[in-house]
NUGUTOR-775058 format. One line per field, with one value per residue: residue number from 0; x, y, z of N, C-alpha, C in turn. Coordinates in pm, whole numbers, padded with zeros to 5 digits, always signed. Layout:
REM residues N
pos: c(NUM:...)
n.x: c(X:...)
n.y: c(Y:...)
n.z: c(Z:...)
ca.x: c(X:...)
ca.y: c(Y:...)
ca.z: c(Z:...)
c.x: c(X:...)
c.y: c(Y:...)
c.z: c(Z:...)
//
This chain:
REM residues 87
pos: c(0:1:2:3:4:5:6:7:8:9:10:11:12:13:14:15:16:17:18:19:20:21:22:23:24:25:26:27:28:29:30:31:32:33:34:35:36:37:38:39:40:41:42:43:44:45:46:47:48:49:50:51:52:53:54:55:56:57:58:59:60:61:62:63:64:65:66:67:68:69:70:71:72:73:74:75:76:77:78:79:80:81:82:83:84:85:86)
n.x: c(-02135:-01975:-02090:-02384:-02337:-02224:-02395:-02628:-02540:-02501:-02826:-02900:-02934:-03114:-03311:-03357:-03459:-03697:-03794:-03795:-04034:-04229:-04298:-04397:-04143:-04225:-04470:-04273:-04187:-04354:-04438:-04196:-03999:-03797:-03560:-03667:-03365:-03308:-03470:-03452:-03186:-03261:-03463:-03226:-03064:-03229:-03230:-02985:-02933:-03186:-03021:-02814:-02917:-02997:-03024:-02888:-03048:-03116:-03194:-03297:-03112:-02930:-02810:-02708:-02555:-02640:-02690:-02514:-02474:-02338:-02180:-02007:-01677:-01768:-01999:-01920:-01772:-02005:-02125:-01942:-01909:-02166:-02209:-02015:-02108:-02349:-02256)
n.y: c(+12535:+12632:+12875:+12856:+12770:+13073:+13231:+13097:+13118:+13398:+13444:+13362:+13474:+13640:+13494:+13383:+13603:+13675:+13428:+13388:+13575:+13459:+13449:+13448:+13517:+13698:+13784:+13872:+14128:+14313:+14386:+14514:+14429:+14305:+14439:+14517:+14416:+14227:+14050:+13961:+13836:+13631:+13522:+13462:+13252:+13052:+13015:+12904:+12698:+12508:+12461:+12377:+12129:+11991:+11714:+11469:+11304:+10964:+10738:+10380:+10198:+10396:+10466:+10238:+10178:+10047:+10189:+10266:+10502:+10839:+10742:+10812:+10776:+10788:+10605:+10408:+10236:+10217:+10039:+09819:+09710:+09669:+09421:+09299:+09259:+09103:+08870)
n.z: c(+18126:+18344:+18322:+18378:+18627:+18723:+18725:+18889:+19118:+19153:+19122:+19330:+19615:+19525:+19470:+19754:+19868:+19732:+19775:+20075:+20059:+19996:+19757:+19419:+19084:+18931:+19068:+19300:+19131:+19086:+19315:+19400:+19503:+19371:+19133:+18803:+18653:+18827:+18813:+18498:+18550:+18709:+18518:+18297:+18452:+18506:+18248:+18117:+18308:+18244:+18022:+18051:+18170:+17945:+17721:+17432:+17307:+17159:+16931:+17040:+16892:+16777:+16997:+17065:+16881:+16598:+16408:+16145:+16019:+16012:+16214:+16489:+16640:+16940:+16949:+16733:+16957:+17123:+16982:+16942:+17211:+17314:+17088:+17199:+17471:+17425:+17316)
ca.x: c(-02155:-01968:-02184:-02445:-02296:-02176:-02547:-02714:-02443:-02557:-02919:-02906:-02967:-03235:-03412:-03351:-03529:-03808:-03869:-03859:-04205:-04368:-04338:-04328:-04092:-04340:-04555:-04208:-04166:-04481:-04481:-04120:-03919:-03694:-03563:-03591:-03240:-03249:-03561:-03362:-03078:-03331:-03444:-03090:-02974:-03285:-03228:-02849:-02974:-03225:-02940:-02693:-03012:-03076:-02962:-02863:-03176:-03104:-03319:-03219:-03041:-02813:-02760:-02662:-02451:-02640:-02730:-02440:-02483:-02280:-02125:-01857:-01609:-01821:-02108:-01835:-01790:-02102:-02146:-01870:-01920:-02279:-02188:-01954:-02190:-02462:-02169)
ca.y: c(+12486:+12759:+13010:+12851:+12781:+13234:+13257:+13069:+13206:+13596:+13460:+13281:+13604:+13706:+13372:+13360:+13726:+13608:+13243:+13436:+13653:+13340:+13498:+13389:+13610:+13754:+13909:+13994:+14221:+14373:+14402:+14573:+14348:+14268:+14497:+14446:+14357:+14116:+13950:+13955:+13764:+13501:+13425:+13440:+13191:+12991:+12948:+12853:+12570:+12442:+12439:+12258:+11982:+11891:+11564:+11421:+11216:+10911:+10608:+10279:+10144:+10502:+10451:+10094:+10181:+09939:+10219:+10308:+10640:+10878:+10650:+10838:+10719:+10699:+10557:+10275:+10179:+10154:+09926:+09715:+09730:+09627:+09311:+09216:+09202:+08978:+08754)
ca.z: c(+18262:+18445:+18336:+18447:+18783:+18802:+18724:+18936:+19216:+19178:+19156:+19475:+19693:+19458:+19529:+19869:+19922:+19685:+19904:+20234:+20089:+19919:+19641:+19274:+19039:+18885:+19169:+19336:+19067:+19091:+19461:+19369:+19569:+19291:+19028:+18613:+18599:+18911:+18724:+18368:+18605:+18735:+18383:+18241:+18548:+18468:+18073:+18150:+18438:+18117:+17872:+18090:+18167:+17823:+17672:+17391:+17194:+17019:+16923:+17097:+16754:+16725:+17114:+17095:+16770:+16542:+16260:+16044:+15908:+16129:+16344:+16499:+16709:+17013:+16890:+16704:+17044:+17208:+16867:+16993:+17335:+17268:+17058:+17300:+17611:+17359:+17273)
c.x: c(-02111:-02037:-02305:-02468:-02268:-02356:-02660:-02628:-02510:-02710:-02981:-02980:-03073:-03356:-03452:-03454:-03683:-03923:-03895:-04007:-04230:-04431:-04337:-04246:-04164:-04434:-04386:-04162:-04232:-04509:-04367:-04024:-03791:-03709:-03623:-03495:-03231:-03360:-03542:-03283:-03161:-03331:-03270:-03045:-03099:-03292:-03118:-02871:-03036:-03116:-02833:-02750:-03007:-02925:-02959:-03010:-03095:-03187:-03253:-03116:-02932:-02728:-02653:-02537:-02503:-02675:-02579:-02390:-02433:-02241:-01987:-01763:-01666:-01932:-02077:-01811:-01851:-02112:-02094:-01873:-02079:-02289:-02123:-02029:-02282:-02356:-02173)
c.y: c(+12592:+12894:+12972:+12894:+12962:+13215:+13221:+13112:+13348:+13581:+13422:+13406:+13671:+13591:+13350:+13495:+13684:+13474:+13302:+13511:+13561:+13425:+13438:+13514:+13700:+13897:+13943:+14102:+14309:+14445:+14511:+14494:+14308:+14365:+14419:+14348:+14218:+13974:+13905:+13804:+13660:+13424:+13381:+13269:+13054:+12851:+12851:+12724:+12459:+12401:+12329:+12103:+11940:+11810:+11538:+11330:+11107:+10797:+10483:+10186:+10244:+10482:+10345:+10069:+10096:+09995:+10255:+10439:+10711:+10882:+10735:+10727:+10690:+10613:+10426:+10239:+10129:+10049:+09808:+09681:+09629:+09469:+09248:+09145:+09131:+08888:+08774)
c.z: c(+18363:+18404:+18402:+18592:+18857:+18811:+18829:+19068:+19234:+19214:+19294:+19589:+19649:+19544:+19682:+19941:+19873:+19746:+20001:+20208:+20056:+19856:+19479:+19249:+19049:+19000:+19283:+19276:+19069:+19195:+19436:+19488:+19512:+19183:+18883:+18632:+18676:+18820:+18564:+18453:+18622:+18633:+18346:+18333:+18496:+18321:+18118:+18209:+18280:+18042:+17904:+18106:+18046:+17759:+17580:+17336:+17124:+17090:+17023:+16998:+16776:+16849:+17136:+16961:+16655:+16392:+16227:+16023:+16031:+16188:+16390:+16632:+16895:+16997:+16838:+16881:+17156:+17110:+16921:+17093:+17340:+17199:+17108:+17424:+17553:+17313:+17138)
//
């Protein structure tokens, strides 16, 4: 998470030069508006942003705790938690 956050910090000033042309990356690279490295940094700041979004997957059974197999200790208490609020 804090890498994300340096990351998307340094790219900020990239982006901000990039939005004022109405530019994509891409053609500000081209145009030469933005180095390599600053367009490396975008992606980089990009991936990081992705990696911190993604979630967790489970079925509504693994969610709700009602399979078994695996169950760790939070999962035992959505279980319980779960049979408590259905009575």
């Amino acid at each position: 998470l804090e890498r994300a956050f340096l990351l998307a910090r340094d790219a900020a000033p990239v982006l901000r030069r990039i939005a004022k042309a109405r530019l994509s990356p891409g053609e500000a690279m081209e145009a030469g508006l933005i180095t390599p490295d600053e367009s490396d940094l975008l992606r980089a700041a990009a991936d990081a942003q992705a990696d911190v979004l993604q979630v967790d997957s489970f079925s509504l059974e693994e969610y709700l705790g009602l399979e078994e197999k695996n169950a760790g200790p939070v999962r035992t208490r959505l279980r319980e938690n779960a049979h408590l609020a259905n009575g």
